[in-house]
Each structure stands twice: as C-alpha cells, then as structure tokens.
N, C-alpha and C positions, 0 to 999 in steps of 0.2 A: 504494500500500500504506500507505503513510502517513497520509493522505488517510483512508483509510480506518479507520487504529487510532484516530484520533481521534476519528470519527463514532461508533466500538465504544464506546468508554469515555464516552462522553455521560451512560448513562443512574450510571453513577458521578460523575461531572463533576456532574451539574444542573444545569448553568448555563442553560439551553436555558429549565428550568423555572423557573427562578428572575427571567431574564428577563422571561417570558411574563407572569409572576404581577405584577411590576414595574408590565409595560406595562397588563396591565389593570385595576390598582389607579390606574394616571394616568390612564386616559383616558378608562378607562366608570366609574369613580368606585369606594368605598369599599363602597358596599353589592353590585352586582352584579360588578363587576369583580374580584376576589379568587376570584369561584366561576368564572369565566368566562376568566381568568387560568392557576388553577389544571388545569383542563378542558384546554384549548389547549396548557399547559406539558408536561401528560402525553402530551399527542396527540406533541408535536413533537419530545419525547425517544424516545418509542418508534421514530418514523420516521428521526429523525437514528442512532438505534444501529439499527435495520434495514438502512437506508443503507449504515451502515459496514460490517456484516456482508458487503449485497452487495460494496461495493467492495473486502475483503478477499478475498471468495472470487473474486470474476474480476480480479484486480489482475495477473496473467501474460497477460489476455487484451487486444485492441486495445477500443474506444480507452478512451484512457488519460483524457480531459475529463471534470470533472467533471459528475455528471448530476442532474436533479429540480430544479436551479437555481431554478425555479418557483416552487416550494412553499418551500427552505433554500439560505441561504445557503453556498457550498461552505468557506468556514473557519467554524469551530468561535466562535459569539456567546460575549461576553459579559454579563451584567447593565450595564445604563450605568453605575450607581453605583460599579463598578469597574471597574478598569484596568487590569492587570496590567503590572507592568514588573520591572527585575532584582531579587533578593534581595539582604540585605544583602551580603554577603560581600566578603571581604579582596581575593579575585581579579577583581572585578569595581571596586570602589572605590579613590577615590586618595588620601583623607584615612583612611582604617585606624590610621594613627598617631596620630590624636588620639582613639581607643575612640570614635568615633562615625558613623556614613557612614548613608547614603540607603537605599531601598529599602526591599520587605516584609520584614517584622520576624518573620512565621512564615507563608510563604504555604499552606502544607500544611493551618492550621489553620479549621476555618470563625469567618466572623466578627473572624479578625486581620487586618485592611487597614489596621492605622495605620503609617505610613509617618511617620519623624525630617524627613526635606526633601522639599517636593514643590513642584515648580513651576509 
C-alpha cells in the first residue's frame, strides 16, 4: 500500500520527469535530447502513477512483490543532481545550539537544494 501511494503521487512528485529530461539532455545532447527527454519523462510519470493506482487498488490482494520491474524501478527515482536527505531541524541535529545545522533548508520548495554542510 505504501509502495503504492508513492507511485500515486509521482505524477505531483515529477521527479520521474524531471529525471528523464536530465538524462536526455546528457546523453542524446542539447538539441534532441530535451524533446526526447521530455517525451519519455511524460511517458514514465503517467505509468509510475498508473502503477501506483494499480498497487493501491489490489494492495489487500497476494502477492505483495513488487511488479513491471522491467520497465521502473520499484522505489520512487530521483533526479541525480539531487539527493534528498534530513531537513534542517532541531530534532534531527546536534549542533541546534549554535543557530546553524545541516540539511535542506526548504525541501517543500522547488528549486531550494542549498544545503549549510554537505559532505
């Protein structure tokens, strides 16, 4: 079921398409790769939140592996160029007391990945 809200919310998420469009601005170049990127990216959002619909709706039935491995990967991609890791906050950090610690700084927002310490 889990498994599955996350393949649901993809096509909110983008990251699928945002990838896609990544990979083929690197690697079939600047002039075809952004249409063919783009193309691809839609393709794979649509099938990843298809996915997750089905995995939603039969998530009480056997079996439980996940399926279409083939074509997507069964966790939820991200873009290379990011990384996700914890948010700033007090509960997760252990210098808090000197007003400055690690982490995304607004993960919620698009386009905020600056990060105070990264290793």
């Amino acid at each position: 079921m889990g498994r599955g809200l996350a393949n649901m919310t993809e096509i909110a998420r983008g990251n699928e398409f945002q990838r896609s469009v990544e990979q083929g601005a690197l690697f079939e170049g600047t002039d075809t790769g952004f249409l063919t990127g783009t193309v691809r990216g839609f393709d794979r959002t649509m099938a990843r939140t298809g996915l997750g619909i089905y995995e939603v709706v039969t998530a009480p039935l056997p079996p439980y592996h996940p399926i279409w491995t083939s074509y997507l990967s069964p966790r939820p991609l991200y873009p290379d160029s990011y990384h996700p890791s914890k948010w700033a906050d007090s509960m997760f950090d252990t210098d808090h007391s000197f007003g400055f610690s690690g982490g995304d700084v607004a993960p919620w927002f698009p386009g905020s990945r600056f990060r105070i310490f990264d290793n």
